[in-house]
MIDRENFI-172236 format. One record per residue (C-alpha): x negated, z negated, y. Coordinates in steps of 0.05 Angstrom, whole numbers, padded with zeros to 5 digits, always signed. Layout:
XZY
...
END
This chain:
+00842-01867+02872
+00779-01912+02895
+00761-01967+02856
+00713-02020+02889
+00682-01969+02925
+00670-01927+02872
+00690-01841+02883
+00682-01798+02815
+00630-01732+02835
+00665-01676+02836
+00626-01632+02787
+00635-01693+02735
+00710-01721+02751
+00737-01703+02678
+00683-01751+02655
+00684-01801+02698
+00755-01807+02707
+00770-01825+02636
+00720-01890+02650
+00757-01902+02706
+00820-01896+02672
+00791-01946+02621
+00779-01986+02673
+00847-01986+02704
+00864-02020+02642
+00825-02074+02652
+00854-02091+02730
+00924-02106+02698
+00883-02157+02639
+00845-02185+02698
+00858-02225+02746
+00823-02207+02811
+00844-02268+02847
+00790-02312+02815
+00720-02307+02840
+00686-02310+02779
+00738-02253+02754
+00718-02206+02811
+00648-02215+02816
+00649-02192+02732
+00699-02140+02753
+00645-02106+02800
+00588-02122+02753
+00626-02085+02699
+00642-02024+02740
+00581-02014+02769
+00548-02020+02696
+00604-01966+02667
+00602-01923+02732
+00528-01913+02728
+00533-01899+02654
+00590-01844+02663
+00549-01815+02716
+00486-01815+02672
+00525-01785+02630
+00560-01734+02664
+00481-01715+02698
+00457-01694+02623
+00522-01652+02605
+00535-01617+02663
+00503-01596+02734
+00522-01630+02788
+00539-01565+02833
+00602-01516+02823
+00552-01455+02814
+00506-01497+02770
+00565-01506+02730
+00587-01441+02725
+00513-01418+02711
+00519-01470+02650
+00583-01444+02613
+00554-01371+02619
+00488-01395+02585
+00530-01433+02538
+00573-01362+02530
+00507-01330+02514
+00478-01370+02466
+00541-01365+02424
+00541-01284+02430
+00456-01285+02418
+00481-01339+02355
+00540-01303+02330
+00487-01220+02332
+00424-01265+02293
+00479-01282+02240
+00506-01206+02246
+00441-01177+02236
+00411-01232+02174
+00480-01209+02137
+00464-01142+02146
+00398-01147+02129
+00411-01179+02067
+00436-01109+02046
+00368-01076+02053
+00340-01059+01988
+00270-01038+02026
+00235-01038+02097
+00189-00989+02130
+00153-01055+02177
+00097-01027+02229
+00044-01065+02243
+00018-01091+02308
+00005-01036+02357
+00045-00980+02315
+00111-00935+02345
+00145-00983+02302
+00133-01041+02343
+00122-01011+02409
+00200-00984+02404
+00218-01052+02395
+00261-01043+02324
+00255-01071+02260
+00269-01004+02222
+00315-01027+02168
+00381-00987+02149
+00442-01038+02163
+00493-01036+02102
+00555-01047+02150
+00578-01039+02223
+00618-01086+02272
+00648-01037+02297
+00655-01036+02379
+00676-00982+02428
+00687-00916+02392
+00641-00865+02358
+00652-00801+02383
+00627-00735+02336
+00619-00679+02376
+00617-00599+02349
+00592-00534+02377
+00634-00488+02350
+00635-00448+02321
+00647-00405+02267
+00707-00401+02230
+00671-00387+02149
+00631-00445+02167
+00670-00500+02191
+00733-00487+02158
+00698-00498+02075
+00645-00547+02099
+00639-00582+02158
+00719-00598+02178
+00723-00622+02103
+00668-00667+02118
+00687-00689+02190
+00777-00701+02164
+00733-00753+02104
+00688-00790+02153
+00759-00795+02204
+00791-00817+02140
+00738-00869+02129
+00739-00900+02195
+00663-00882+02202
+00680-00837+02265
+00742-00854+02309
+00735-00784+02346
+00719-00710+02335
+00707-00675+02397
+00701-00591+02384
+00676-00558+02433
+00702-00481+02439
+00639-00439+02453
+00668-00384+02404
+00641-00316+02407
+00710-00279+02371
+00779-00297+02395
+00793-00303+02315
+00750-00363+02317
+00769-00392+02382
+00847-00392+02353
+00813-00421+02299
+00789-00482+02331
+00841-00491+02379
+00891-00505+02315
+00839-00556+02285
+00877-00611+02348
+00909-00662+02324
+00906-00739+02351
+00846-00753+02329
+00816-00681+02333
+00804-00650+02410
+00780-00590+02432
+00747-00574+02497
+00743-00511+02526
+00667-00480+02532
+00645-00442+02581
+00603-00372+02582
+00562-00363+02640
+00615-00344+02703
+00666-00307+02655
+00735-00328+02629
+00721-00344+02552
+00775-00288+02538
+00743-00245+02574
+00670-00248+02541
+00653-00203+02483
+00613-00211+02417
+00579-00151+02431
+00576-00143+02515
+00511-00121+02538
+00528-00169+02603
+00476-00224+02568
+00496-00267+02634
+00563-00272+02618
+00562-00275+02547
+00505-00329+02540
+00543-00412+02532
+00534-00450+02587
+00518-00526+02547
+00516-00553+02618
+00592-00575+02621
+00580-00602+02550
+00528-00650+02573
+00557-00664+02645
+00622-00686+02605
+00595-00745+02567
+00540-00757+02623
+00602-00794+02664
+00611-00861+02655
+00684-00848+02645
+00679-00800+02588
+00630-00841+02556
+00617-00923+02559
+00556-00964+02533
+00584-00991+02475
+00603-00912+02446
+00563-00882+02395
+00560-00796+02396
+00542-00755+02345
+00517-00682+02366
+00537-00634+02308
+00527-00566+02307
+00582-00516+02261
+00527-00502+02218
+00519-00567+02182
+00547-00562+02111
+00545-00632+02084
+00537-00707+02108
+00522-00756+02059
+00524-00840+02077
+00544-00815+02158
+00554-00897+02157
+00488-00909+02161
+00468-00876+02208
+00531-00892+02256
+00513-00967+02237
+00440-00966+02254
+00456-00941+02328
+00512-00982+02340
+00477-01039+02311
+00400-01035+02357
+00424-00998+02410
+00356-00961+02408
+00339-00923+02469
+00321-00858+02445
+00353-00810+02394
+00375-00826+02326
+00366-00776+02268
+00393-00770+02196
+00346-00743+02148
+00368-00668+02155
+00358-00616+02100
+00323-00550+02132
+00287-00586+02187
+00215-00590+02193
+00204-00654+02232
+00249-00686+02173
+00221-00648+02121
+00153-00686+02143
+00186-00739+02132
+00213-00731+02064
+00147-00704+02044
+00114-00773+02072
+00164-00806+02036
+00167-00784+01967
+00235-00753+01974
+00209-00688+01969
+00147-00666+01934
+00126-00599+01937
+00121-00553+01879
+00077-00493+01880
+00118-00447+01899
+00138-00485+01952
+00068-00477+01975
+00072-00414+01988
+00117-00409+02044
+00074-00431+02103
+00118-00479+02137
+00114-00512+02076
+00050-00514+02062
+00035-00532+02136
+00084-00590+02128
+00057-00621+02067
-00021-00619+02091
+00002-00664+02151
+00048-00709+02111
+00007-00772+02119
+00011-00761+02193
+00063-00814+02235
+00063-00774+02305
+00006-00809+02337
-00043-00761+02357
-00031-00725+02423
-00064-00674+02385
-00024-00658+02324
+00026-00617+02358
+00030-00580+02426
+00071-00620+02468
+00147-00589+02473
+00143-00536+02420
+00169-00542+02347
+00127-00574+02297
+00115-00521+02262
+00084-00456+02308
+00099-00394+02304
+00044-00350+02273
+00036-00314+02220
-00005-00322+02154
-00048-00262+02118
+00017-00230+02081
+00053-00229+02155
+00097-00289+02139
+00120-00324+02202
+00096-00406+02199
+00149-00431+02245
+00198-00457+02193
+00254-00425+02233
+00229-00364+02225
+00219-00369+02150
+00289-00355+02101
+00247-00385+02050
+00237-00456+02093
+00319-00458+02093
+00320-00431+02018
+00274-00481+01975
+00295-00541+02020
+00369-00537+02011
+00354-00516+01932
+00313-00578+01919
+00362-00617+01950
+00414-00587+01910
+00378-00604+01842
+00400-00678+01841
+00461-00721+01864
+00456-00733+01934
+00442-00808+01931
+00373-00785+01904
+00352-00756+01963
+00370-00824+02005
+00313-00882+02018
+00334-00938+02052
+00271-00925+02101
+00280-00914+02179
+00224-00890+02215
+00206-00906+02292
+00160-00863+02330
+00138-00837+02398
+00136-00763+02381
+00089-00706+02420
+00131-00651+02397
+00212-00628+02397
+00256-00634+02339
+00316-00588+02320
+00380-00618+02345
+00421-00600+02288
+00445-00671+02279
+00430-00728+02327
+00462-00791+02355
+00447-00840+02408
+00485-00898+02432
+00530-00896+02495
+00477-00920+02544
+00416-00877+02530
+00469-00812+02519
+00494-00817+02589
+00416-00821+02610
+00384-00760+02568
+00456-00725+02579
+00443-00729+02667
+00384-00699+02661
+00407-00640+02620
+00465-00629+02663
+00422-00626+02730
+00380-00578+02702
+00392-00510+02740
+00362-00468+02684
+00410-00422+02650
+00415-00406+02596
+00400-00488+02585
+00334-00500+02541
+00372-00558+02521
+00331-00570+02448
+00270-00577+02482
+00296-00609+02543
+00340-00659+02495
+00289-00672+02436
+00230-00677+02481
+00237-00673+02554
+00288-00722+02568
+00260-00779+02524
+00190-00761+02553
+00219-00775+02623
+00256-00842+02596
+00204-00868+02560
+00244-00864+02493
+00223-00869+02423
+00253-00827+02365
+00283-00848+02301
+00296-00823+02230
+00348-00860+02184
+00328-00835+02117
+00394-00868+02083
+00433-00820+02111
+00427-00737+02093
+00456-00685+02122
+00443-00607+02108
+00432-00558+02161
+00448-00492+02128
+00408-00441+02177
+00377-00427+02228
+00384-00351+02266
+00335-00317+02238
+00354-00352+02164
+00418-00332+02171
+00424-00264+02130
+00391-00297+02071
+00423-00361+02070
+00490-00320+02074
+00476-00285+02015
+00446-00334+01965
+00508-00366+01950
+00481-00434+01968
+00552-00433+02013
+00594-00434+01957
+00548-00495+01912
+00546-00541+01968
+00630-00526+01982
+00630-00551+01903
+00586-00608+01920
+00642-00629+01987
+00691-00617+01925
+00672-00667+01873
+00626-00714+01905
+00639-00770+01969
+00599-00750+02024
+00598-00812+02057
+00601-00865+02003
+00577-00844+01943
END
């Protein structure tokens, strides 16, 4: 309806209409006859039209698009308002802060490294195994994975078969369940069934990662708001998983996320820098160790500390023939896990995360990365027509080289890495198995 002339603007008509609706009110008190009663009437109109308009000008565009431009700011505001009051309740929690200062990896990776106490939890967090072997998983890393399902701190475990002995294989296929899967691995061109521990056909009997990481490289299998966790069946306890799960899903970071992993020498440079760990004597003596602790004031900033895409720790050996490279060295694997057994698990924790731009690859014995940054590093690896895949250097270093990643260590949350091949033999035997499957037994890995 026009009203003296008077047509409410589109982009504004809720507004304006309800002066005009006042106004309405005042034709059937007025009467319009009179001369003196019109000439007010228009006077008054004009004076509430322009203010409605006025009005209407400040609160809203005038255009369809500008108004639809102005509820999404409005929309984003309240998310940016609703993540700054997320993140100060969280932060609340932390007990202590590892800041960098202007200039540092810290602040050039563009995250506050602070442990979060608690997750919002959105989209799902996937853990995903390489199995595997049966005397490992079955004491100490299922008994972990069925308490962090149990906890809601995963919503997924993903096993992947790459099983060298059908006993294993059945063994894993019968882990399933609705929460559990299990993927079928593939060995170079054979039928899994058809590849033997002990063929001399290395082509055939070698894993082929590549369908692992071309799986969660599609947008379908994995989305942005997903957090994975790559676990490999040699991981024998996870303690505070949380807060490391909480940290990703929290920042988002684009690069990888790692726990502060027993038996790992990029982490073991960490606990040294740290505190956490403080070598004894004896531990000097093992050269990994000893290289380790002479470089534990180091944060990863000179292009010189490390040759760029091989372990931290070379291979070489010493004047008694000891191998350096800490994966080389029974020893490294020995005294780490020991120390770590000496005291309850929460002593081994700082509420510290670290943020670097590393020169040098790390073992991938435990690592996440959100959704977004997985699918990323994950393409690259699965284009790659190498095989066997060189995925640990490709993953650790390559990939976040090309992306122009940054690396992070949660030091709130442990897990121990029981050996690596050449440790194996020794580790076996020193019946450090059987003390950490007492530890899973009376102790919470993931809250205590």
């Amino acid at each position: 309806m026009e009203i003296m002339g008077l047509r409410p603007h589109k982009s504004s008509a809720p507004k304006l209409w309800l002066q005009v609706s006042e106004i309405k009110d005042l034709l059937d008190t007025t009467d319009p006859a009179g001369i003196n009663g019109r000439s007010a009437l228009v006077e008054r109109l004009t004076s509430i039209s322009d203010k409605a308009t006025e009005t209407s000008a400040r609160q809203q565009p005038a255009h369809p698009e500008e108004y639809w431009r102005h509820s999404e700011r409005k929309k984003s505001h309240a998310r940016e308002k609703e993540t700054h009051a997320r993140k100060a309740a969280v932060d609340s929690h932390a007990k202590e802060t590892h800041a960098g200062t202007a200039g540092s990896p810290q602040s050039r990776c563009g995250v506050t490294p602070h442990v979060a106490a608690q997750s919002q939890r959105r989209g799902r967090t996937l853990l995903t195994i390489f199995a595997g072997r049966r005397h490992l998983m079955e004491p100490l890393l299922m008994l972990n994975v069925q308490r962090e399902l149990s906890r809601g701190t995963i919503t997924h475990a993903h096993i992947w078969d790459f099983c060298m002995k059908k006993s294993d294989s059945e063994y894993v296929q019968s882990l399933r369940s609705e929460r559990v899967e299990v993927f079928a691995g593939a060995f170079g061109c054979s039928d899994l069934r058809r590849c033997k521990a002990d063929c001399r056909d290395k082509t055939n009997c070698r894993p082929d990662w590549k369908v692992y990481y071309a799986h969660y490289a599609s947008p379908a299998n994995l989305k942005h708001g997903d957090v994975l966790i790559k676990v490999d069946d040699d991981v024998a306890y996870l303690f505070q998983l949380d807060a490391l799960v909480t940290f990703t899903r929290l920042h988002r970071p684009w690069g990888w996320v790692y726990p502060s992993i027993v038996n790992n020498d990029i982490m073991a440079h960490w606990q040294a820098h740290d505190g956490i760990w403080n070598f004894s004597h004896r531990d000097l003596q093992v050269p990994a160790l000893r290289f380790v602790w002479a470089r534990r004031a180091n944060t990863f900033s000179s292009p010189s500390q490390s040759k760029q895409g091989q372990p931290y720790t070379q291979v070489r050996f010493d004047k008694h023939g000891d191998p350096g490279a800490w994966y080389a060295d029974a020893n490294a694997s020995l005294r780490s896990i020991r120390y770590f057994l000496r005291r309850p698990p929460s002593a081994f924790a700082r509420n510290i995360t670290h943020a670097w731009v590393h020169n040098t690859r790390v073992s991938i014995n435990v690592v996440a990365g959100s959704g977004r940054f997985v699918r990323a590093a994950f393409s690259i690896l699965a284009n790659d027509s190498r095989f066997p895949l060189p995925d640990e250097p490709l993953l650790s270093y390559s990939a976040p080289e090309q992306l122009q990643a940054c690396s992070y260590a949660v030091m709130s949350s442990v897990a121990v890495h029981l050996h690596f091949g050449p440790q194996t033999a020794a580790v076996t035997s020193s019946g450090l198995i059987a003390r950490l499957k007492r530890l899973l037994d009376h102790h919470n890995p993931s809250t205590e």
